[in-house]
N, C-alpha and C positions, 0 to 999 in steps of 0.2 A: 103331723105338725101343720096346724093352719099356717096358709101362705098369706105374710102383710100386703097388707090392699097400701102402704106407701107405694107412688110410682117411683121407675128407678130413675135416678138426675144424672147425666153424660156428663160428665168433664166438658165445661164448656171450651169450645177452641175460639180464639182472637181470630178475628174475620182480617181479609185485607186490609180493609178501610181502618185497622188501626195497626197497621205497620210502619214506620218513622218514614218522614217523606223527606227526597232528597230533590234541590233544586236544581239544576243544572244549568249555567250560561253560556252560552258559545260566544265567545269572543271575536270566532274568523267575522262574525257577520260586520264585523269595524269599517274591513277592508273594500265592501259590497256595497256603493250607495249608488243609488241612484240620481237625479239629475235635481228631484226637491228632496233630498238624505236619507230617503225612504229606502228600505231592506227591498230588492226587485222581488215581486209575489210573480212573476212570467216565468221563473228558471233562467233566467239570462243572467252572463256573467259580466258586470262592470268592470273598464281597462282598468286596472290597478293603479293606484295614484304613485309617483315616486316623492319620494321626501324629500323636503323644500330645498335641502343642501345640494341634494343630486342635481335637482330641476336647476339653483344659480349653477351649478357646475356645468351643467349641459349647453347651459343656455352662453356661457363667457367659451365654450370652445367653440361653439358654432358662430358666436363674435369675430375671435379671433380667427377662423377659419375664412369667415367673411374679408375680414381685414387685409389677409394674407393672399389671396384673390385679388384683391385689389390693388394690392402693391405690384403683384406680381404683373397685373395686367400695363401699369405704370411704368414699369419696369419697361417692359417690351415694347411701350407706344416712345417711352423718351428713347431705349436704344433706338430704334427706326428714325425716331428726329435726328439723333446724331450724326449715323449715318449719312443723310440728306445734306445733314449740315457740313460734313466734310469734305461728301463730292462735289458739292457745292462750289465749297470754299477750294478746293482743288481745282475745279474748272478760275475760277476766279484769277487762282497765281498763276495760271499757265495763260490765260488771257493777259493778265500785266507781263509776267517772262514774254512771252510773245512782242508785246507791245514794245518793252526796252531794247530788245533784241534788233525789232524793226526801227527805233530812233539810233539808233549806235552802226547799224550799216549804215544807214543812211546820211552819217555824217563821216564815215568810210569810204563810202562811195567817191568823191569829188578828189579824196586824196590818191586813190587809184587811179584816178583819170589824170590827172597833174602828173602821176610819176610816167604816165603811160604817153602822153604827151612830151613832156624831157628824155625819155627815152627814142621815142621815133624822130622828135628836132634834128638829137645827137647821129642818129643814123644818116639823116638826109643829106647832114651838111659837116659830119664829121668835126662838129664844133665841141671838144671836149668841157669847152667851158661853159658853154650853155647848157651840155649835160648837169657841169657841176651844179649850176644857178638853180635848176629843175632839182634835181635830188636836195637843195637846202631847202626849197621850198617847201616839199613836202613835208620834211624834216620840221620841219616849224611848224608844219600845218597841222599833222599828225603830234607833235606835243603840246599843241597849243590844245587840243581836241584831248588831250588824256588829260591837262591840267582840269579842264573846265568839268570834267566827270569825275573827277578827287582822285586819279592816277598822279603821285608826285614820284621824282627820281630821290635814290638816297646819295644825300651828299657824302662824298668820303675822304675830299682832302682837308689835311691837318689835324686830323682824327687817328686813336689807333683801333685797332680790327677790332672789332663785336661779332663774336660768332651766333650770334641773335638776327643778324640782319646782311651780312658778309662771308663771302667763300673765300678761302686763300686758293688760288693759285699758281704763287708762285711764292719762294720766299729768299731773301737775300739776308746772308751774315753780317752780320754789324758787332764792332769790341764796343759801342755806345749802351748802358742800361736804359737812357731815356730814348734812344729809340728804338729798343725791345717790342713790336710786333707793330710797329708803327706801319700806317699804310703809306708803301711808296707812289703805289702807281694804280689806276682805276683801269682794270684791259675790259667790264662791261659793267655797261650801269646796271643800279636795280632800282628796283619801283616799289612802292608802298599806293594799297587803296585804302584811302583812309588811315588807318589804324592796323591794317592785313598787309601782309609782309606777299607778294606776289610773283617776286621774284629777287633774290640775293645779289647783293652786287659780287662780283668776282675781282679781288685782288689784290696787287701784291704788296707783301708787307716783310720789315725788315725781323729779325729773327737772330737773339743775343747768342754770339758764339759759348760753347759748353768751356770751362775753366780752360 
């Protein structure tokens, strides 16, 4: 058998170049910019940007953080004035206590000397009555000195007892209702300064017998 002079034809096979092309995007590069929006070509990694909500959020605690600092520092600089301002104002009241102290002997003074005087007369000359004259004077002298500094006595006759402003001492039976706790008798004055009860008068009052 002659052999055909056709040549034999191969199956042709599809080259690369027609295999379906697939494009591929990378997305990370979004997050990589550079300083004009450019993709960095050096291999360096740009700080990552945070999103604008985090960034206000960051940015009002670090406010607030500021703020609170600042209070706090305020805080500390007015306690310290306070401070100042009390010992202050401490030194101040004990300079006036001071000062009152020193006008109130000093108008003490003269009245000691007065009784200290009617005392040694009464010695010298055994004049009891010139003792007396001496101890009234003083007596006058020393309440005239407590009226004029708002020291007053409480009055108590014709009145009945206030246990507000009155101690009983003593008390006497009376069969009378009207004069049920009636004050009989003053045995010590008491004083009012001003509106301050300083000391109670002591005394006796009458006290309605039981049936």
């Amino acid at each position: 058998m002659s052999k055909s002079n056709t040549p034999n034809i191969a199956p042709s096979v599809q080259g690369d170049d027609e295999r379906p092309k697939i494009n591929v995007v990378d997305r990370r590069s979004s997050i990589l910019e550079s300083e004009n929006g450019d993709i960095p070509t050096d291999g360096s990694v740009v700080e990552e940007r945070l999103p604008t909500y985090v960034e206000k959020l960051k940015h009002e605690a670090e406010e607030k953080d500021r703020q609170l600092r600042e209070y706090i520092a305020a805080y500390k600089q007015s306690t310290v004035q306070n401070d100042e301002f009390r010992q202050r104002l401490q030194r101040e009241n004990e300079a006036r206590l001071d000062q009152f102290k020193a006008n109130l002997f000093a108008r003490l003074v003269p009245i000691l000397d007065n009784l200290k005087r009617a005392a040694g007369a009464a010695n010298q000359n055994s004049d009891y009555e010139s003792l007396k004259k001496g101890i009234d004077l003083v007596i006058n002298q020393f309440s005239r000195e407590m009226t004029d500094n708002g020291v007053t006595p409480i009055p108590t006759q014709g009145r009945k007892f206030d246990p507000k402003s009155d101690e009983v001492c003593f008390t006497v039976e009376t069969d009378d209702p009207e004069q049920n706790e009636m004050i009989l008798e003053e045995m010590e004055a008491g004083y009012m300064f001003k509106e301050k009860l300083i000391k109670p008068a002591r005394v006796k009052i009458a006290k309605l017998k039981n049936g």
